[in-house]
C-alpha positions in Angstrom: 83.6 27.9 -49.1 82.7 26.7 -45.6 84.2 30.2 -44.2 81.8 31.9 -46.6 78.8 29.6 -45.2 79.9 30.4 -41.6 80.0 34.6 -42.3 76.7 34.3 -43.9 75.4 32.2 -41.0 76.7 34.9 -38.5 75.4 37.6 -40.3 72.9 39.8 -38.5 70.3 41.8 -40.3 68.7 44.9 -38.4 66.4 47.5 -39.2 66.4 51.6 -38.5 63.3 52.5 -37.0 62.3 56.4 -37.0 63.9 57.5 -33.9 67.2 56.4 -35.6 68.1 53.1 -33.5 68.4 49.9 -34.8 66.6 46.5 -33.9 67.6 42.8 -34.8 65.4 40.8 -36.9 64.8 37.1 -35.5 63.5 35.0 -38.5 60.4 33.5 -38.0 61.4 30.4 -39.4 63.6 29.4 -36.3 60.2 30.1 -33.6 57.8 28.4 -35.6 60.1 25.4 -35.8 60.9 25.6 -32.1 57.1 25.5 -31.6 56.6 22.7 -33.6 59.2 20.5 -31.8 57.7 21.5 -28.7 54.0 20.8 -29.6 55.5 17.2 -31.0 57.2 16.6 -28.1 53.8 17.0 -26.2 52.1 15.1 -28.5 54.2 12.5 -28.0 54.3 12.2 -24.5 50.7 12.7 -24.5 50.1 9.1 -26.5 53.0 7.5 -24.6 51.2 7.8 -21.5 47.3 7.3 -23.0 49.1 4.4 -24.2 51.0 2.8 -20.9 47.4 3.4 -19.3 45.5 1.4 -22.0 48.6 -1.3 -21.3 47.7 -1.2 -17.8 44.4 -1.3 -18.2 44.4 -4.4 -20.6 46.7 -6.3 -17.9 44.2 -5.5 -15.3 40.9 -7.3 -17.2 43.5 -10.1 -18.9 44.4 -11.1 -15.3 40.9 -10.9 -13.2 38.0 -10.7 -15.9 35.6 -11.0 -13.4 36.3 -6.7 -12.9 35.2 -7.2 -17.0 32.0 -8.5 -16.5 31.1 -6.4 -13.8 31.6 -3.3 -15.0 29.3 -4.7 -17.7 26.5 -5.6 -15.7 26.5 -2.0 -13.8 26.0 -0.8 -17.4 23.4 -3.7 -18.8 21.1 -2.4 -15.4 21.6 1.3 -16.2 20.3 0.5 -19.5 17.4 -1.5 -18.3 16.7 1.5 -15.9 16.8 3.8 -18.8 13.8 2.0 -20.5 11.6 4.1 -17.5 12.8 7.5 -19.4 12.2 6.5 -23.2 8.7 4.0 -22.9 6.6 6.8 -22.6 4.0 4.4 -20.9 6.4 3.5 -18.1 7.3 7.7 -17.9 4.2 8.5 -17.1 3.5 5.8 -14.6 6.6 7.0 -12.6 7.0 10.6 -13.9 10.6 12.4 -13.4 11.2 10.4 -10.2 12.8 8.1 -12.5 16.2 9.2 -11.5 15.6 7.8 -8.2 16.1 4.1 -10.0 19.0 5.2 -11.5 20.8 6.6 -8.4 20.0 3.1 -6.9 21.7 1.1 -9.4 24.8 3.5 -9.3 24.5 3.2 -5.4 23.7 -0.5 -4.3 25.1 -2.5 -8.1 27.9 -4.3 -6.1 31.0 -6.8 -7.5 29.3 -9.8 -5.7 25.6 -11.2 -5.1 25.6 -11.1 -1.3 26.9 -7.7 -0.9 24.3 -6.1 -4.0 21.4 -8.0 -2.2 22.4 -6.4 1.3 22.5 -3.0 -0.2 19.3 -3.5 -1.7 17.7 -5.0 0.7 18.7 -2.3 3.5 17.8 0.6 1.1 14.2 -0.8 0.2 13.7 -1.0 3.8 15.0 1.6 5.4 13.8 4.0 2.9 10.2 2.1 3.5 10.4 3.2 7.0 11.7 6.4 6.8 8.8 7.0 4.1 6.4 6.0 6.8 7.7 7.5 9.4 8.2 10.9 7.5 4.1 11.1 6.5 3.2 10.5 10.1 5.8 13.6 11.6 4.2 15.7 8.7 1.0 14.5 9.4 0.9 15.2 13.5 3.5 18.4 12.5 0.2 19.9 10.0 -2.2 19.0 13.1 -0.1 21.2 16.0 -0.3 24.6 14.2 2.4 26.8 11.9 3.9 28.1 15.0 4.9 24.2 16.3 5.2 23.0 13.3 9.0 23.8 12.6 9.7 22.8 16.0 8.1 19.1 15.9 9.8 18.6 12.7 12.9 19.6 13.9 12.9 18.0 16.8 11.6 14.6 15.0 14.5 14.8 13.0 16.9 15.2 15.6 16.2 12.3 17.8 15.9 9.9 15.0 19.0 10.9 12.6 20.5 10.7 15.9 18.9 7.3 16.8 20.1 6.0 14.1 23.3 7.1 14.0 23.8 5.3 17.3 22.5 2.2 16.2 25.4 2.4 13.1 28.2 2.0 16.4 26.6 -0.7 17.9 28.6 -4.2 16.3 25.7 -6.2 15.7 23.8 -3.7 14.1 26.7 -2.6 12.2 27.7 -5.6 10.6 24.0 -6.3 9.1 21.7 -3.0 8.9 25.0 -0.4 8.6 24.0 1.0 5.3 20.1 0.7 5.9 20.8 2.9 8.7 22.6 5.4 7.1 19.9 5.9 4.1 17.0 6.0 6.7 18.9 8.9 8.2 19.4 10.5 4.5 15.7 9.4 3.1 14.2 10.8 6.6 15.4 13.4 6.9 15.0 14.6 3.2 11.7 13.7 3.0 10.5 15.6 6.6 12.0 18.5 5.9 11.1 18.5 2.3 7.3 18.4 3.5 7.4 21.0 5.1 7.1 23.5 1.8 5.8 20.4 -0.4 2.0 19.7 0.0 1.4 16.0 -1.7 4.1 14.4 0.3 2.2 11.2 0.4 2.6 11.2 -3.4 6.0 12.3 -3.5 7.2 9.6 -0.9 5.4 6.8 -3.0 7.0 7.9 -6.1 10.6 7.7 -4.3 9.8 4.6 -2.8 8.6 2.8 -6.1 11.2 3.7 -8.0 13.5 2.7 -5.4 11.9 -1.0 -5.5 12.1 -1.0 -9.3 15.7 -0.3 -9.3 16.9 -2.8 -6.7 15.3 -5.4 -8.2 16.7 -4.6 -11.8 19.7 -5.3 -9.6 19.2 -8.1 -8.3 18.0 -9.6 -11.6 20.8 -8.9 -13.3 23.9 -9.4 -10.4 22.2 -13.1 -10.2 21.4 -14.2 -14.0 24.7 -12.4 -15.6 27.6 -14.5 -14.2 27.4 -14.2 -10.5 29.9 -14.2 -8.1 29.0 -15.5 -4.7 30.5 -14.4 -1.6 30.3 -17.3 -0.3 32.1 -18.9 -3.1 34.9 -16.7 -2.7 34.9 -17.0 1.1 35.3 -20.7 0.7 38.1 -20.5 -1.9 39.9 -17.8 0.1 40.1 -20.1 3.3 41.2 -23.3 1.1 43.7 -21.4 -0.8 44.9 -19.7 2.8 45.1 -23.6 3.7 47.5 -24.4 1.4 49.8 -21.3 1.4 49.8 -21.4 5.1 51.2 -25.4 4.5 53.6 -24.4 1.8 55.2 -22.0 4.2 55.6 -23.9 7.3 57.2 -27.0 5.3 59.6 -24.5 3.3 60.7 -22.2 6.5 62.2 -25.7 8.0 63.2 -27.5 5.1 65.3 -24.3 4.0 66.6 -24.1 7.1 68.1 -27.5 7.4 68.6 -28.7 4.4 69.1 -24.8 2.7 66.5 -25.6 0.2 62.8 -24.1 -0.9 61.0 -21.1 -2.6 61.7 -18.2 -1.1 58.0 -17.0 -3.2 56.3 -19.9 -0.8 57.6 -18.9 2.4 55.8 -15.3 2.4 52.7 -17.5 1.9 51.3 -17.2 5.2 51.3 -13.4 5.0 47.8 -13.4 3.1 46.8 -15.5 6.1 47.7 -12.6 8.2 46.2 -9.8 6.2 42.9 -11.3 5.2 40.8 -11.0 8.5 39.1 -8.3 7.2 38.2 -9.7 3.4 36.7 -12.9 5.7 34.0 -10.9 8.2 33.3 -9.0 5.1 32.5 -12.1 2.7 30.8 -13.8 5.8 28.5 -11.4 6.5 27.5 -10.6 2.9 27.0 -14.1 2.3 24.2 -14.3 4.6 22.1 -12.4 2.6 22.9 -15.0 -0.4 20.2 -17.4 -1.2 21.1 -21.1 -1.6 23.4 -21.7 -4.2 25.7 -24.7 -5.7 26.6 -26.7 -2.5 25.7 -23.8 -0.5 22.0 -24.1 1.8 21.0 -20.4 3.0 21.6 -21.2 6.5 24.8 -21.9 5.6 27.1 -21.6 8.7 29.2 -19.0 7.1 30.4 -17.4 10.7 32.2 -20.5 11.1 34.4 -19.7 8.3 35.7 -16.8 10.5 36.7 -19.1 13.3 38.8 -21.1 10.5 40.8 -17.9 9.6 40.9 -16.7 13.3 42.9 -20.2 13.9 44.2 -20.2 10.7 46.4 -16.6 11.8 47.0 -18.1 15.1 48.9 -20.7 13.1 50.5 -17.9 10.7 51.9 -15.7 13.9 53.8 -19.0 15.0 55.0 -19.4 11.6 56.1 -15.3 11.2 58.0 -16.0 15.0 59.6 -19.6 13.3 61.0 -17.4 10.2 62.6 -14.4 12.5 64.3 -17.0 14.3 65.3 -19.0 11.6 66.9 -15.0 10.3 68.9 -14.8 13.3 72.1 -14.1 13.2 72.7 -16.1 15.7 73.5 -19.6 14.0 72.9 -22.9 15.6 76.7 -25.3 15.6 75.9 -27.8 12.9 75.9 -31.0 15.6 72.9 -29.5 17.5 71.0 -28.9 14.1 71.6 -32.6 12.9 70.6 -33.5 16.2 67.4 -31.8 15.7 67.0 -31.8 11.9 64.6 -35.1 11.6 62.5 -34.3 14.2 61.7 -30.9 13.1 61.3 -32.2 9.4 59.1 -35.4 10.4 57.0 -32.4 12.7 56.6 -30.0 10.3 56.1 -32.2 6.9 53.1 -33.9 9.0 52.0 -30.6 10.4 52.3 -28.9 6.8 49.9 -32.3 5.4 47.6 -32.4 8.2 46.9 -29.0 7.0 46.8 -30.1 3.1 44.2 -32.2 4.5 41.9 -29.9 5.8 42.3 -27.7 2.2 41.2 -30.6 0.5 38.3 -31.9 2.7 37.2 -28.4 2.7 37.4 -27.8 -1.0 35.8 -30.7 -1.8 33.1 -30.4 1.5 33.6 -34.2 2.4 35.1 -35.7 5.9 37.6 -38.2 6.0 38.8 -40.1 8.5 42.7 -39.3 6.9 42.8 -36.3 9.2 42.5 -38.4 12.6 45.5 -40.7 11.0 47.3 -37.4 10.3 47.1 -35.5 13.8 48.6 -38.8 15.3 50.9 -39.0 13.4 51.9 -35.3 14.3 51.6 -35.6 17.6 53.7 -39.1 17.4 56.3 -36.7 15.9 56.1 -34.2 18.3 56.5 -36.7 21.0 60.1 -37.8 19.6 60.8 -34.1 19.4 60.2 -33.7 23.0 62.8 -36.4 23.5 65.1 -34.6 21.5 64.3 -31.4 23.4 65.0 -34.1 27.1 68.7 -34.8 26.0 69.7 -31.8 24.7 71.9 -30.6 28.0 73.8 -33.5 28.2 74.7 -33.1 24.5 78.8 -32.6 23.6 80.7 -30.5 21.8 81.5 -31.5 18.4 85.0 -31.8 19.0 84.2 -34.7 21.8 82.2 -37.2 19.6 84.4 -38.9 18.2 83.5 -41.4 14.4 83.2 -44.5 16.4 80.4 -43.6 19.0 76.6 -42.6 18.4 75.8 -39.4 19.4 73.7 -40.8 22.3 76.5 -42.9 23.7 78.6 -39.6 23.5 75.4 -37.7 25.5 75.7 -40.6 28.0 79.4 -40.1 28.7 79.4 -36.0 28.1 79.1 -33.4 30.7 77.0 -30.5 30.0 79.4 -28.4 28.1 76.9 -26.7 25.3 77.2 -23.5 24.8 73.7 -21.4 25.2 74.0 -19.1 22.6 74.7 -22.3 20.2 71.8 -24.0 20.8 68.7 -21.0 21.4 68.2 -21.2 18.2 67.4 -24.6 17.3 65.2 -24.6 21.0 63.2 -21.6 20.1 62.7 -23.6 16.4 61.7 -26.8 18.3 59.2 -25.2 20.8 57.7 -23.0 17.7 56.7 -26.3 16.1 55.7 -28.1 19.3 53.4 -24.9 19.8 52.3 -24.7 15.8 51.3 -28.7 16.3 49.0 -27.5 19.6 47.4 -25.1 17.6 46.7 -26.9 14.2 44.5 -29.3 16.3 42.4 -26.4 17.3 42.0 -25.8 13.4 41.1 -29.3 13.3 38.5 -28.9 15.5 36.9 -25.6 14.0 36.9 -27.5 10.9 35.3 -30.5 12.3 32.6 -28.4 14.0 31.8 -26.4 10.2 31.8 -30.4 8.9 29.5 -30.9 11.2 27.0 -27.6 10.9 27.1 -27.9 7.1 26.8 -31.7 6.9 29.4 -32.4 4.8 29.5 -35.5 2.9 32.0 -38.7 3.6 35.1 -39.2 1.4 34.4 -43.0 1.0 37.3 -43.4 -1.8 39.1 -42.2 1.6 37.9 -43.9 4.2 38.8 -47.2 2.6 42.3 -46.2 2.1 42.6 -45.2 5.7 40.9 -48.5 7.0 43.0 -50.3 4.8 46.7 -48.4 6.5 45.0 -49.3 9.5 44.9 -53.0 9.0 48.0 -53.4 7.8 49.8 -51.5 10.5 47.8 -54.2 13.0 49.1 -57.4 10.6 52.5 -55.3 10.9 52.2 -55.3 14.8 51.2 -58.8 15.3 53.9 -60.0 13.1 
């Protein structure tokens, strides 16, 4: 039976056609089912990527809703802008220059307050000016005759696109009026050349300009009453959080390296330190268009944040120079690294919470007088490290120290007989954290100095604590 199945399986059916050959018949069943695997295989991979992307993009709002709500205020103010289209009242009082209003949402709608009311701000005035200044080149341009006509217009609009151009590469400009510059050279440029073959140019620049006005302020309405974010909010959390990481990784790097312990995860903390310079100017100078909000005044002295980060990654190169030689391959001998274990430890653990310190008076914008205990404290620490650092040459081998002497009485009695390959390590480790130390107290200061410009309260709860450590060190002295 089954050889029967296979000969009728292999058999081939053909057809004579008039010239007397033959041709093989395919059946149609086997291509139509081929075609319909393929098409279901396509199918398929069609909905298991649609569906990956609808995975990813659920993961994306779960973890940050924030990108949520923005995207739904762009679309609320769209809406809002819409309204000019369908009320035929408002229609007619701004005609088809409508669209204007909703290019500006699309255009100057920002994720944050401070960076939608710089956008806004900057287009309403440069496009202002430009308007002005367009009506006055078409106005002296009508007044010289068709032959000088071109020429004064052309000539207008070279000098001031290029003007302003300039201005765009100048820092201080840049970092304020960058964008206002840009749509001046845009809105002047369109509108000059534009007048020359359009007669109510007055009328048409008002139009542009009004619409312009009504839709940065539906922006502005909206980005502050629908769950704002604040740049300066952020900038604040962003230097507190840096704070903390940047803590977290100079206490792990040693303690892992003496006592071959800590996150590994904690350690690449100061990293963000190092790659957020440019997130910092940005928020800073956005938040200086920000009116005054939660603890925040509008002369808030948000450059001073800057200075923070800037000492802040002065700290975080130290650290990223502590972990490549803590990497070496090029092992300290285990007597110099007890030697130097707990002074390292005691100089990093009150390096890493003078730091802590500063996260927390600047999260919750109060001084305390904790810090001043803290940098002594530090610098006590580093002090006995220097020590440590003094008698290092006339340190033994390991073999010479023998159970019943203290390893300074075997330094007193020693010769210098360390080798310099075993001991460059733990040196370089020392001097790192002797220079980390130096430098935290310049972060001390900047933060003292932004204390000071945005009156931050006092930490009483604080204050009393530390006056009480102070008194009963003094009983301890006395006693």
């Amino acid at each position: 039976m089954a050889n029967g199945q296979e000969t009728l399986e292999g058999v081939e059916w053909r057809i004579r056609v008039a010239d007397g050959s033959s041709e093989a018949l395919v059946p149609a069943t086997g291509l139509a089912r081929r075609a319909w695997l393929g098409l279901k295989g396509i199918i398929r991979r069609f909905a298991s990527n649609v569906w990956r992307f609808l995975k990813r993009a659920w993961d994306v709002g779960a973890n940050d809703p924030r990108k949520v709500i923005h995207c739904v205020k762009v679309g609320l103010a769209l809406a809002l802008v819409s309204l000019f289209y369908f009320i035929r009242p408002l229609y007619d009082g701004v005609g088809g220059n409508a669209m204007w209003a909703l290019m500006t949402v699309v255009l100057v709608f920002e994720t944050t307050v401070g960076a939608t009311v710089y956008k806004c701000i900057n287009r309403v005035f440069a496009t202002f000016l430009a308007g002005f200044l367009a009506v006055g080149v078409h106005w002296l341009a009508a007044r010289s005759g068709e032959t000088l006509e071109p020429y004064v217009v052309g000539a207008s609009v070279f000098l001031l696109a290029s003007a302003a151009t300039f201005s765009r590469l100048i820092p201080s400009v840049k970092s304020l009026f960058d964008y206002g510059a840009m749509v001046f050279t845009l809105t002047f440029s369109f509108v000059v050349v534009s007048g020359y073959r359009v007669d109510k140019l007055f009328e048409f620049a008002h139009h542009r300009i009004s619409t312009i006005i009504i839709g940065t302020s539906l922006c502005i309405i909206v980005i502050m009453l629908v769950c704002p974010i604040w740049s300066g909010q952020e900038l604040h959390s962003l230097i507190v959080r840096n704070m903390d990481k940047l803590a977290d990784s100079l206490d792990g790097c040693v303690t892992q390296y003496f006592n071959q312990s800590g996150e590994c995860t904690k350690l690449q903390g100061y990293k963000c330190v190092l790659s957020s310079k440019a997130s910092e100017e940005s928020m800073a100078n956005f938040a200086r268009w920000e009116p005054s909000h939660g603890k925040f005044n509008f002369r808030h002295p948000w450059r001073q944040y800057v200075k923070v980060g800037s000492s802040m990654r002065s700290c975080a190169y130290c650290i990223e120079t502590l972990i490549g030689c803590i990497s070496s391959e090029n092992q300290a001998a285990k007597s110099i690294k007890k030697h130097f274990s707990t002074g390292c430890l005691k100089v990093s653990s009150c390096a890493s919470n003078a730091i802590r310190e500063l996260a927390e008076n600047l999260k919750t914008m109060k001084k305390s007088s904790t810090i001043d205990l803290l940098v002594s404290e530090m610098n006590n620490a580093v002090q006995e490290l220097e020590s440590d650092l003094k008698l290092l040459p006339r340190l033994p081998e390991q073999s010479t120290v023998s159970e019943n002497k203290t390893l300074d009485a075997a330094c007193r009695e020693a010769t210098p007989t360390v080798p310099l390959m075993d001991i460059i390590q733990v040196v370089t480790l020392a001097s790192m954290l002797i220079e980390i130390s130096g430098r935290i107290e310049a972060l001390v200061d900047d933060e003292e100095e932004l204390a000071r410009l945005a009156e931050f309260g006092i930490n009483d709860d604080k204050c009393m604590q530390s006056e009480m450590k102070d008194k009963s060190l003094s009983g301890e002295e006395k006693n």
